[in-house]
C-alpha positions as CSV (number, residue, x, y, z in Angstrom):
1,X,135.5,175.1,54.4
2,X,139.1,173.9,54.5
3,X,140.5,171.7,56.8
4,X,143.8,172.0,58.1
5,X,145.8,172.0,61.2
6,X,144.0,175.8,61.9
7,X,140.6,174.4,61.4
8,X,140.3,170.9,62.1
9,X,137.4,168.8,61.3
10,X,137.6,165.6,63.5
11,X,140.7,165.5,65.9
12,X,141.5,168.8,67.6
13,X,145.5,169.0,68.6
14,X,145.7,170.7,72.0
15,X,149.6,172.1,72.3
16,X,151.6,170.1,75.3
17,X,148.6,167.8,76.3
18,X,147.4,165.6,73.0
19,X,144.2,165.4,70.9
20,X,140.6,165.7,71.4
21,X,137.4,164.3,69.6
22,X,135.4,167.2,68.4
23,X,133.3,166.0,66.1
24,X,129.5,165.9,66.3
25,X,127.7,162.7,67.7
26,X,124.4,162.2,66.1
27,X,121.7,159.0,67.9
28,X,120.2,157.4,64.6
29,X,117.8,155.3,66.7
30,X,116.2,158.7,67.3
31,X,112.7,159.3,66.2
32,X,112.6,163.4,66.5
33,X,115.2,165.4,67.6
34,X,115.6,169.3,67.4
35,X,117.0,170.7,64.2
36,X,121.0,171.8,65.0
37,X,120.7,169.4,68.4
38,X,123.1,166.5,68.5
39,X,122.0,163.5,71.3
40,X,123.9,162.6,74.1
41,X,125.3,159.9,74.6
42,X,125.4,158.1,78.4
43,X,128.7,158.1,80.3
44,X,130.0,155.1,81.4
45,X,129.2,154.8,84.7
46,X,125.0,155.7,83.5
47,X,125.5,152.3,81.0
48,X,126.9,150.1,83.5
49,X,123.9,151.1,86.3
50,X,121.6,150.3,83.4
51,X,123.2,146.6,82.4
52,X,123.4,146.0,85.6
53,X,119.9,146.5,86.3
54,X,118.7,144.5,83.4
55,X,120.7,141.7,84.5
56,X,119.3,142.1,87.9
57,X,115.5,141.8,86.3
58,X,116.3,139.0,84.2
59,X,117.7,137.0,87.0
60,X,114.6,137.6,89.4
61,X,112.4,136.9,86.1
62,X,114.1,133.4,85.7
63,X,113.8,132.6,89.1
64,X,110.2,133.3,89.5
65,X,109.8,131.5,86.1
66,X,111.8,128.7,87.9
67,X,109.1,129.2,90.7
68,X,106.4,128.7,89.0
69,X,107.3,125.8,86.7
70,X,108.2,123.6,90.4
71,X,104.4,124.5,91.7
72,X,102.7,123.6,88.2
73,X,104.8,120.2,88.0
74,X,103.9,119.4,91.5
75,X,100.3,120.2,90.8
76,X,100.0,117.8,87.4
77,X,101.6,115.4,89.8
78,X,99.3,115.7,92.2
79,X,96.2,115.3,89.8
80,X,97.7,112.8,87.4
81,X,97.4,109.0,88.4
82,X,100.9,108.5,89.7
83,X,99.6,104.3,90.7
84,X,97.7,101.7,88.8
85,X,97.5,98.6,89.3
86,X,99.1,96.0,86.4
87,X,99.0,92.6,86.8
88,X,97.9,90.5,89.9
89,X,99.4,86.6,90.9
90,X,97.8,84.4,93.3
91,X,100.1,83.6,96.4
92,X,98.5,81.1,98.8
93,X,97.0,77.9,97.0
94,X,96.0,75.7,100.1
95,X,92.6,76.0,99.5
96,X,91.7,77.2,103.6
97,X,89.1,79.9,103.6
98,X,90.2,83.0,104.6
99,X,86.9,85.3,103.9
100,X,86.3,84.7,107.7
101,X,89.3,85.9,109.4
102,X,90.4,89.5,109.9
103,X,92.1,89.9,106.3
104,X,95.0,91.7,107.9
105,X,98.3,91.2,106.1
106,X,101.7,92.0,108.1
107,X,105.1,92.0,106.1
108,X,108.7,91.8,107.0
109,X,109.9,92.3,103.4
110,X,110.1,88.2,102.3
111,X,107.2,87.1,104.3
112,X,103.1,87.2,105.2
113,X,101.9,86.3,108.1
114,X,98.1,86.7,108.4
115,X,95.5,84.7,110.3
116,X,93.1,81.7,109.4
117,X,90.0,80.7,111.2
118,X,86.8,82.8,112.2
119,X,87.6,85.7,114.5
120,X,84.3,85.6,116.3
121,X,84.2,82.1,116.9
122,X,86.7,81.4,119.6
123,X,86.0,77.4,119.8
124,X,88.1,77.6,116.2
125,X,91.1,78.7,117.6
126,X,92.6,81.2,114.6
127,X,95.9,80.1,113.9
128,X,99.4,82.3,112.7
129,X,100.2,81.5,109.4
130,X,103.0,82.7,107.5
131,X,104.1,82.4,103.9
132,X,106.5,84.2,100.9
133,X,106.2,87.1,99.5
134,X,106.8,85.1,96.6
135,X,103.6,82.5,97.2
136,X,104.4,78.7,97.9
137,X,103.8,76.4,100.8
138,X,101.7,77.9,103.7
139,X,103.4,77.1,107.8
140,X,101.8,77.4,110.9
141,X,103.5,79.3,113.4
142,X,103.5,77.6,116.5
143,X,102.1,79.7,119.4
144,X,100.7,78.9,122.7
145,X,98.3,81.7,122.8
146,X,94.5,82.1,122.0
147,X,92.9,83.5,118.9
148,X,96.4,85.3,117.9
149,X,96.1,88.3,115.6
150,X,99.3,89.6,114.0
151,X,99.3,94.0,113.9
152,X,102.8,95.0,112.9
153,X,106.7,94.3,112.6
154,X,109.2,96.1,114.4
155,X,111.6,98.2,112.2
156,X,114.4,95.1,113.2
157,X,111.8,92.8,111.3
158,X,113.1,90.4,114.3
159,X,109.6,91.3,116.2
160,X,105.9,91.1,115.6
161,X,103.5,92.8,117.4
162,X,100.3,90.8,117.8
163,X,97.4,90.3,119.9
164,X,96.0,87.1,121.6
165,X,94.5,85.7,124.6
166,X,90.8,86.3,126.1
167,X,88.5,89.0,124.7
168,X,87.7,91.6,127.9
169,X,84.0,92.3,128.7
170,X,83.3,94.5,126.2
171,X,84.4,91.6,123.5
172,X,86.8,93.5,121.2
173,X,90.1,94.3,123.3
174,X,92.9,91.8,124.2
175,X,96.2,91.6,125.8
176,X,99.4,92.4,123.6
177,X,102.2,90.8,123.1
178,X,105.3,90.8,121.5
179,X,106.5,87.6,119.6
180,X,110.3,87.1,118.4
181,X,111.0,85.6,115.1
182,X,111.9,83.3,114.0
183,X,111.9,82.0,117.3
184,X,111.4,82.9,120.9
185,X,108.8,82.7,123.5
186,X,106.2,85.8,122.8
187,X,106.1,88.6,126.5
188,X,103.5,90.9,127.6
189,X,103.4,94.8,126.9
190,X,103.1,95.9,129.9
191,X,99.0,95.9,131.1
192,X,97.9,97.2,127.8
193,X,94.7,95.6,126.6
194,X,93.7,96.9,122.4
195,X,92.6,96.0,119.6
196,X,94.7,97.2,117.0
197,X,98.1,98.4,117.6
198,X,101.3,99.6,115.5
199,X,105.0,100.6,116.4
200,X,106.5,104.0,115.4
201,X,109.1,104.3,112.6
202,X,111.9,104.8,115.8
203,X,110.8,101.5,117.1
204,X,110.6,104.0,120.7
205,X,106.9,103.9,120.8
206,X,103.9,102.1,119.8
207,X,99.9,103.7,119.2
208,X,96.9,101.7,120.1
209,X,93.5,101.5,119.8
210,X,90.7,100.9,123.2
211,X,87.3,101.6,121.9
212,X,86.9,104.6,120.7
213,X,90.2,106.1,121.9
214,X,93.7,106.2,120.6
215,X,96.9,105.7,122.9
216,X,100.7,106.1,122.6
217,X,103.0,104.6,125.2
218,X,106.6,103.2,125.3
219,X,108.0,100.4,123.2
220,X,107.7,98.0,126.5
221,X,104.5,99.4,127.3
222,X,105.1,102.0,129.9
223,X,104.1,105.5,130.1
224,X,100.7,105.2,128.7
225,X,98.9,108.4,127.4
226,X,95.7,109.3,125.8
227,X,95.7,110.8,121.9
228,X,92.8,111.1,120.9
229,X,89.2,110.3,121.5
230,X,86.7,109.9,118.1
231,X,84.0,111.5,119.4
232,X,80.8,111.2,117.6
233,X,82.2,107.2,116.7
234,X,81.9,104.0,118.5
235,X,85.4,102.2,117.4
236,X,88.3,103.0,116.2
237,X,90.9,100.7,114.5
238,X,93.6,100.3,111.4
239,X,96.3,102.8,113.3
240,X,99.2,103.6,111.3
241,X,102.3,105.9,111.8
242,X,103.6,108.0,108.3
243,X,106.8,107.1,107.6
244,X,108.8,110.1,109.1
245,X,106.1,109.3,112.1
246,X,105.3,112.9,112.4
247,X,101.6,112.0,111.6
248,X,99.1,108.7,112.9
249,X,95.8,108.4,110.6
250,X,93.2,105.3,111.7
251,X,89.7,104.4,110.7
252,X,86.6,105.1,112.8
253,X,82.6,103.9,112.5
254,X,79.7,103.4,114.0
255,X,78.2,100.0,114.9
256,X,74.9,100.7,113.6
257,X,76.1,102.2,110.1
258,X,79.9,100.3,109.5
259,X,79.6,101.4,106.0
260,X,79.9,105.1,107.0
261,X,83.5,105.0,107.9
262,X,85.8,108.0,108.3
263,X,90.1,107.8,108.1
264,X,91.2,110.4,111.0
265,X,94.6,112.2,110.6
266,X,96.4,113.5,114.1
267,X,100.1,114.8,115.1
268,X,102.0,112.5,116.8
269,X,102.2,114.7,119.6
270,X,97.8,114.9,119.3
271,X,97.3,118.1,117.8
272,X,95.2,118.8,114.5
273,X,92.4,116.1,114.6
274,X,90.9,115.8,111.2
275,X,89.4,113.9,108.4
276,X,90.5,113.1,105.0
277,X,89.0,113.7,101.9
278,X,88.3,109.7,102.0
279,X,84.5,109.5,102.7
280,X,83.6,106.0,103.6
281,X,86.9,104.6,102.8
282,X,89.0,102.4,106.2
283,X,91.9,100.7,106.7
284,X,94.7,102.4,104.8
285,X,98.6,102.6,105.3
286,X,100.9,104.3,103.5
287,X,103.5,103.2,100.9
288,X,107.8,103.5,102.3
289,X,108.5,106.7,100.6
290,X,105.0,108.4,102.2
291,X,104.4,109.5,98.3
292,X,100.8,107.4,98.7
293,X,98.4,105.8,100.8
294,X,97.0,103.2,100.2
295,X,93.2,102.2,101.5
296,X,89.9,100.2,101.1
297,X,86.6,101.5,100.0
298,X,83.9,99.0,100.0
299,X,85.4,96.3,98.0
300,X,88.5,97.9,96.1
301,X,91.1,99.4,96.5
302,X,92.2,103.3,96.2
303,X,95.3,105.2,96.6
304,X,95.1,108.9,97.8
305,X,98.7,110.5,96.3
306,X,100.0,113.2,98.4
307,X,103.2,115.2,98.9
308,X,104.7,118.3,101.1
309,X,104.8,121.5,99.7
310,X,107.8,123.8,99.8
311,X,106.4,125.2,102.5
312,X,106.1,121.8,104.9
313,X,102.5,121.3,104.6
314,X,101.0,118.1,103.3
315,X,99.1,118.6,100.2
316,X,96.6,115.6,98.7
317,X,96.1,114.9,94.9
318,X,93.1,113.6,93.5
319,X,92.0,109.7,94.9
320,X,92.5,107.1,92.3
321,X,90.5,103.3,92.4
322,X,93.0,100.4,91.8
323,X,90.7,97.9,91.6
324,X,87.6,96.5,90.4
325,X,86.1,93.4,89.5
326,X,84.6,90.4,90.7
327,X,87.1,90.1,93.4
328,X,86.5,91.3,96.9
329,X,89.9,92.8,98.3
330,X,90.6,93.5,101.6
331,X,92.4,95.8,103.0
332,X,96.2,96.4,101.3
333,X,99.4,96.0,102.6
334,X,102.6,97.7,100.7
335,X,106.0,95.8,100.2
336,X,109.1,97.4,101.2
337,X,109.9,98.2,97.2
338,X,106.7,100.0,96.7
339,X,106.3,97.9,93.8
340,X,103.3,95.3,94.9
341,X,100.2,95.3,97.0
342,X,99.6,92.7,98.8
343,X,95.9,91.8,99.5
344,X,93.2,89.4,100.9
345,X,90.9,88.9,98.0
346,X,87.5,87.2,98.5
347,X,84.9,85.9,95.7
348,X,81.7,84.9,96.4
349,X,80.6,81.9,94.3
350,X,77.2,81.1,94.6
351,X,74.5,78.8,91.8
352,X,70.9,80.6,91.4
353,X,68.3,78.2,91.3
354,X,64.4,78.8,91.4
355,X,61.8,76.2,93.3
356,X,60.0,74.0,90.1
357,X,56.6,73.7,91.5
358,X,56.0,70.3,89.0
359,X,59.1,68.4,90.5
360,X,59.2,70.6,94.2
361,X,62.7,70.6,93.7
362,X,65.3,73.2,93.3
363,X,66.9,73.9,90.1
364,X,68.8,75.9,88.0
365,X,67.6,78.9,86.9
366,X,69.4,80.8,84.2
367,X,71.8,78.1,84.2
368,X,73.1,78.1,87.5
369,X,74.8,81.3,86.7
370,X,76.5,82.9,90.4
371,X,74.6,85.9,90.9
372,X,72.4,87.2,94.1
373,X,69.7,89.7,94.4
374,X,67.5,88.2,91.4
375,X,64.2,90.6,90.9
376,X,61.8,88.7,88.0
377,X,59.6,91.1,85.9
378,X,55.8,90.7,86.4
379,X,55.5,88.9,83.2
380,X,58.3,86.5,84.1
381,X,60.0,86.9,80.8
């Protein structure tokens, strides 16, 4: 058929209003359509409800994807060893034992102080000792008081927070005291008598140990309340605030099994007792940031990594050993940097010998090697 102006094939003119489309619109991406049946195609407003949904999905399918990636990444973290331990330095080289005292290490950020002397044996009269962070010459600090035992700094690093005097009658608690540094004379806390103590990150409060129990009172010593009790345990000991000092853990045993040690978690306002997954480990305390803590088990040390969720709730990653070796390390005190451990280590050194029944004399056996707990087979070969 012709076209023409009286039988247009395209573009209809309508007279007095303009021109109109009329040609059929056919969907390729059809599959089967009805013979003679052109497809319709969506108005305007139908495609923009459609983008605008698929836009909608894709943003909600990034975010969840966004989601997810933040928990898997904090999971590997958690299970990944996020601390080892590189290289080690000797710091003290003055040749006093030390495997004796209470191997507790205090820091204000450029100095140790720790104690020297027997602990038990009063007549020895354990002296305060301080030294660099660096290593180098060892001082005596010079303090009036008995048996002095240093427990924490204040957050000025301008106090420490110590122990000293007479043992009560149940031989393990002791006045505290507060001693300024670098100089000053050292002033009661109140009546409080402990044996392990620690001040709160707000330097407003202090924790501290009597028995089996666990206290919190004012930074002078006032307004003494009970915390906890560790019930089941004959001592507790090693209290330590986190850093945001939301949360006190501490170490508890029994005197008949001290190897069986637990580290006990509580609120600082004494809700949600528990333990951690730290089964015979003691004496821990946690790096600046709060990312690790830091503990002894046995001889070595081990870090348990931990971190809060999205959601506020502490989650714990797999514990890790630092440590091991010959050396003997006490418990470990972080620097300020989070970059060192600082430690008491202790090695035995001892000569085997074996009883010479020719010469009845001792002598070497094996060479003199050090080594302990020597089992001969029957045929002494």
């Amino acid at each position: 058929m012709a076209t023409g102006p009286k039988n247009p094939r395209y573009i209809e003119t309508i007279p007095k209003r303009g021109y109109r489309f009329i040609a059929p619109v056919e969907n390729p991406c059809a599959e089967a359509e009805e013979p003679g049946r052109s497809a319709v195609v969506p108005g305007i407003g139908e495609r923009t409800r459609h983008s605008a949904s698929a836009k909608k999905l894709a943003l909600l399918s990034f975010f969840g994807f966004l989601v997810l990636a933040v928990i898997v990444k904090a999971s590997l973290n958690l299970r990944s060893p996020l601390a080892r331990v590189i290289d080690s330095a000797q710091i003290t080289k003055d040749g006093s034992p030390k495997s004796n005292a209470t191997f507790r290490l205090v820091s204000d950020g450029t100095r140790l102080y720790y104690e020297e002397g027997s602990w038990d044996d009063t007549e020895l009269n354990t002296a305060l000792v301080q030294v660099s962070t660096q290593g180098g010459e060892t001082a005596r600090i010079p303090i009036s008081l008995r048996n002095p035992i240093a427990y924490d700094f204040s957050q000025t690093r301008s106090e420490l927070l110590m122990g000293a005097g007479e043992f009560e009658s149940s031989g393990h608690e002791r006045p505290l005291w507060v001693l300024p540094l670098p100089a000053g004379p050292p002033h009661r806390l109140g009546d409080i008598a402990a044996h392990d103590a620690c001040w709160a990150p707000d330097g407003r409060h202090l924790a501290f140990a009597n028995g089996k129990d666990v206290f919190v009172a004012e930074a002078d010593g006032s307004n003494v309340r009970k915390l906890a009790t560790a019930d089941g345990f004959d001592f507790s000991y090693w209290i330590r605030f986190s850093p945001d000092g939301t949360r006190l853990r501490f170490t508890v045993v029994r005197f008949r099994r001290p190897d069986e040690s637990e580290v006990m978690e509580i609120a600082a306002d004494g809700s949600g007792l528990h333990r951690l997954p730290i089964h015979g480990g003691c004496c821990g305390t946690w790096s600046a940031d709060g990312k690790y803590f830091f503990y002894r088990m046995v001889r070595d040390t081990w870090v348990l990594p931990e971190r809060q969720s999205v959601f506020g709730k502490v989650e714990h990653g797999n514990p890790l050993q630092l440590t091991a070796g010959p050396i003997s390390y006490g418990p470990p005190t972080p620097s300020a940097n989070g970059k060192q451990l600082f430690v008491v280590g202790d090695q035995k050194r001892v000569e085997l010998v074996h009883y010479a029944t020719d010469s009845k004399q001792w002598e070497p056996f094996l060479g003199g090697i050090s080594a302990g707990e020597l089992e001969v087979s029957p045929d002494d070969q």
